[in-house]
N, CA and C of each residue as an Amber inpcrd file, in Angstrom:
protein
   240
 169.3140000   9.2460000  95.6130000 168.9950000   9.0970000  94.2090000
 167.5700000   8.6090000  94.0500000 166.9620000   7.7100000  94.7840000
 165.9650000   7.4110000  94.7000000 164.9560000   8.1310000  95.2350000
 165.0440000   9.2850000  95.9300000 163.9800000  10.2460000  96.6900000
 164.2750000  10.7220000  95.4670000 165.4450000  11.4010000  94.7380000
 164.9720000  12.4580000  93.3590000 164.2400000  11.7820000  92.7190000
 164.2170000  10.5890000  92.2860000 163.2880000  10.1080000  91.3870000
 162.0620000   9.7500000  91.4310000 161.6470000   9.8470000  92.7580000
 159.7350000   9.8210000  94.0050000 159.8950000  11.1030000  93.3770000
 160.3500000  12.0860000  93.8100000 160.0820000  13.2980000  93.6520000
 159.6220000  13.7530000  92.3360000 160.9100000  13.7540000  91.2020000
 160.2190000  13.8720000  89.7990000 158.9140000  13.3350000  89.3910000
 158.4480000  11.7140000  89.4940000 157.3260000  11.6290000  89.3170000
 156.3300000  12.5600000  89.9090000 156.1610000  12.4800000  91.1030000
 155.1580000  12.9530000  91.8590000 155.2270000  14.6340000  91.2310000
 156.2260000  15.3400000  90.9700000 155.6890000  16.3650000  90.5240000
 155.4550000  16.5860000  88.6450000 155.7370000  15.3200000  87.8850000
 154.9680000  15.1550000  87.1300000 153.8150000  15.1180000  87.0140000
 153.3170000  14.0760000  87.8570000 151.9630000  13.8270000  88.3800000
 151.3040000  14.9930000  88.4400000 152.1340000  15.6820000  89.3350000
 150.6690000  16.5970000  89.6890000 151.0150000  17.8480000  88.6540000
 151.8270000  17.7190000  87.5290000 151.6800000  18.7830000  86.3070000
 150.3590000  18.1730000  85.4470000 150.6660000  17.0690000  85.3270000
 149.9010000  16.6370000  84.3110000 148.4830000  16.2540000  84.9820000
 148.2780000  16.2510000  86.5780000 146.7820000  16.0800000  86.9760000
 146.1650000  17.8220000  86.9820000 147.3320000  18.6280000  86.7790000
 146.7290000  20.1410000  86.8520000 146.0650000  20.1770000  85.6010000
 147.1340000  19.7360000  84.4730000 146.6730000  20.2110000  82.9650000
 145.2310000  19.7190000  82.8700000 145.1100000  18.1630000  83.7350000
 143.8820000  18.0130000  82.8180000 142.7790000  18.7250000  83.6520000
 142.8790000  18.9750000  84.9190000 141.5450000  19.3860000  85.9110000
 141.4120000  21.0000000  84.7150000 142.2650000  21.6360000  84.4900000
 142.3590000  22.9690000  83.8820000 142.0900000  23.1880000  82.3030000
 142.1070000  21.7640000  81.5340000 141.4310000  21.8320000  80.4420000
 140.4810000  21.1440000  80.2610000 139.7530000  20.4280000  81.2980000
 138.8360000  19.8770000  81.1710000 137.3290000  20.4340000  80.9460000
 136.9490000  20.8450000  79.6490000 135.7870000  21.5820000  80.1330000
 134.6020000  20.6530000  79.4020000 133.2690000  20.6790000  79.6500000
 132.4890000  20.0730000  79.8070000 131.7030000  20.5360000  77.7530000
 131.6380000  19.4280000  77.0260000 131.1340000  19.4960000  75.8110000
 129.9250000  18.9460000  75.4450000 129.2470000  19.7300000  74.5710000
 127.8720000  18.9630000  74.3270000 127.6850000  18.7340000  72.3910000
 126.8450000  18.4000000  71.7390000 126.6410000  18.0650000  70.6380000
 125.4210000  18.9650000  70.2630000 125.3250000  19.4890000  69.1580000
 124.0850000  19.7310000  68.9630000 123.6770000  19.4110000  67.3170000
 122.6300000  19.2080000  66.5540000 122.4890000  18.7120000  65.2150000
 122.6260000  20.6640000  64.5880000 122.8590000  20.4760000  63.3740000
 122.6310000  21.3300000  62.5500000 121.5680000  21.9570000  62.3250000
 119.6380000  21.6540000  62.3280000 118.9570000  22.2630000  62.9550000
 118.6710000  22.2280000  64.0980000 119.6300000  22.1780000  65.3960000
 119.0770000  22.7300000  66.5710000 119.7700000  23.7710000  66.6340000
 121.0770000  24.2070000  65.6400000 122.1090000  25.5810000  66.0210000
 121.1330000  26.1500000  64.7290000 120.6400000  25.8090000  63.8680000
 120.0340000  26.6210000  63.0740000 118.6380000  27.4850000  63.9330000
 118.1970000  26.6900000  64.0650000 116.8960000  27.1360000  65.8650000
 117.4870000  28.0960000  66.6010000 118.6750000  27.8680000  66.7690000
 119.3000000  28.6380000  68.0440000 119.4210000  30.2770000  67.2910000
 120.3770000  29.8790000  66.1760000 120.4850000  31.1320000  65.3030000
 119.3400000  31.8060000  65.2180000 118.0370000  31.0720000  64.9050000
 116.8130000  32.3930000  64.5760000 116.3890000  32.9820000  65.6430000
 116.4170000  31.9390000  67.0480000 116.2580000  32.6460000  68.0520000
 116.9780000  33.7060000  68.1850000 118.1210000  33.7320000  68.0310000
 118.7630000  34.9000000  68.4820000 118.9740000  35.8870000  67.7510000
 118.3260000  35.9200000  66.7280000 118.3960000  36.7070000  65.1870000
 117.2240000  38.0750000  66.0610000 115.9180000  36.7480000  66.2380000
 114.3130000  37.0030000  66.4790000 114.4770000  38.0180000  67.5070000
 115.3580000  37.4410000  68.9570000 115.6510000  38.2130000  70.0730000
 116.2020000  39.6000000  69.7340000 117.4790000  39.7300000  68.9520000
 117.9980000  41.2330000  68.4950000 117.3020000  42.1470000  67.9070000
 116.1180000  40.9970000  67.2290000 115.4480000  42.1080000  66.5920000
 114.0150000  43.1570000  67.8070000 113.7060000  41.9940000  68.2180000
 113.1580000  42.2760000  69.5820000 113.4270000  43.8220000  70.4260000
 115.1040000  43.2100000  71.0330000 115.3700000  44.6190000  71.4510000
 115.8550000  45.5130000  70.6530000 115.6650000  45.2870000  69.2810000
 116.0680000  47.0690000  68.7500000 114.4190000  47.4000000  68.6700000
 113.2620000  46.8040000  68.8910000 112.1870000  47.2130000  68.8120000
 112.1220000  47.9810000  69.9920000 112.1230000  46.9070000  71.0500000
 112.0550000  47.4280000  72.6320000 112.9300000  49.4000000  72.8350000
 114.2030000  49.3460000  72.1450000 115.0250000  50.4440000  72.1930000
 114.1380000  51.7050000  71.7580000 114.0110000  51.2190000  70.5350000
 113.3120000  52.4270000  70.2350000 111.7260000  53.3270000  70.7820000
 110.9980000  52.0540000  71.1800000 110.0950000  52.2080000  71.7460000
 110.1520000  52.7570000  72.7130000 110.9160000  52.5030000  73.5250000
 111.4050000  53.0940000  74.8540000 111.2800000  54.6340000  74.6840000
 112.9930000  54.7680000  73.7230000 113.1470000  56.2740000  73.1240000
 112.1540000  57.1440000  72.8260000 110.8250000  56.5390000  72.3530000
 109.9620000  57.3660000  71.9600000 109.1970000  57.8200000  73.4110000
 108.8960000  56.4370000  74.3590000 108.0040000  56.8630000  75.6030000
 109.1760000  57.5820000  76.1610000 110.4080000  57.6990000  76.5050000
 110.9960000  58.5740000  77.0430000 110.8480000  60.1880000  76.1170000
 110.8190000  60.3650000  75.5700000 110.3040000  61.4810000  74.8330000
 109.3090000  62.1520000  74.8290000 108.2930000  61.1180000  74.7300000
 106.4710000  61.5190000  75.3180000 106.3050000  61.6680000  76.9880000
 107.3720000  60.9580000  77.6470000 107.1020000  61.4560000  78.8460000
 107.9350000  62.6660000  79.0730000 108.6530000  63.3220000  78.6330000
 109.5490000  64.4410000  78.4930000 108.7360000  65.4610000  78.4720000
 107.8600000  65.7180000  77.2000000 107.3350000  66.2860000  76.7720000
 106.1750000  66.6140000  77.5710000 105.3570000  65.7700000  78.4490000
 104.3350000  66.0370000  79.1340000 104.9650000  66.4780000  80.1540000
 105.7040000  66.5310000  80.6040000 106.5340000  66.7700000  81.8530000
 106.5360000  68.2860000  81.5390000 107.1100000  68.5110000  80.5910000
 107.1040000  69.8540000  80.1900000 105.4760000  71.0950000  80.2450000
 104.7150000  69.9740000  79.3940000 103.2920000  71.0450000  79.3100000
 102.8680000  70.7390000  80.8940000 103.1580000  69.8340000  81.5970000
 102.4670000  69.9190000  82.9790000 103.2160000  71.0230000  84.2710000
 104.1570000  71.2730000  83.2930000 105.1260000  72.1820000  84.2380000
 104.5950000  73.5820000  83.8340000 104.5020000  73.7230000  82.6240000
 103.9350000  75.0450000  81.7980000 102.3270000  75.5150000  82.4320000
 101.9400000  74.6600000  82.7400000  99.9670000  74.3840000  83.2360000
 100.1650000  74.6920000  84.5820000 101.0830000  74.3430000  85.7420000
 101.1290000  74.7160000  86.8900000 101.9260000  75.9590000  86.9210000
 102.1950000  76.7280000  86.1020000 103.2680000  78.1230000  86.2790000
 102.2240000  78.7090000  85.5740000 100.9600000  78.7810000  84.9150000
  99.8830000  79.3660000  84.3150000  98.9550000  79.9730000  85.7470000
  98.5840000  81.2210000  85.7790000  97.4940000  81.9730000  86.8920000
  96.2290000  80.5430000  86.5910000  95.7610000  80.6100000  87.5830000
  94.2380000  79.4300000  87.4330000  93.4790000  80.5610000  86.7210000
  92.6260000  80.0070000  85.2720000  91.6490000  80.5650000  84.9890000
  89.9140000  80.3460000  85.3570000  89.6940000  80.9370000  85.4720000
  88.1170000  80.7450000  85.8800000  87.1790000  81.4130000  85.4290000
């Protein structure tokens, strides 16, 4: 009777030392303008890469395109 009852604790114990290792996660504070900061940053950043995107799109396009007339220029007889 008394080993069941070592026993129950101890595997109480280690339910309730699981729960907390497993919800323990690590919290911080921040003021209302430092998440406001954070927000424009990340507003500023999205806007960033839809710049970056498109820009891209376009040099991928311009390099397309030269790819093309430089292909057209070497399949041309040499003039002289």
């Amino acid at each position: 009777m008394n080993v069941k009852k070592i026993l129950v604790v101890v595997v109480i114990g280690i339910i309730v030392g699981a729960t907390v290792v497993l919800s323990s996660e690590a919290t911080c504070q921040i003021t209302e303008s430092e998440l406001t900061q954070l927000e424009n940053n990340l507003t500023e950043l999205s806007e960033l890469s839809d710049k970056q995107s498109k820009t891209l799109i376009q040099q991928q396009i311009q390099l397309q395109e030269s790819e093309e007339k430089l292909s057209r220029a070497e399949q041309e007889p040499e003039k002289l």
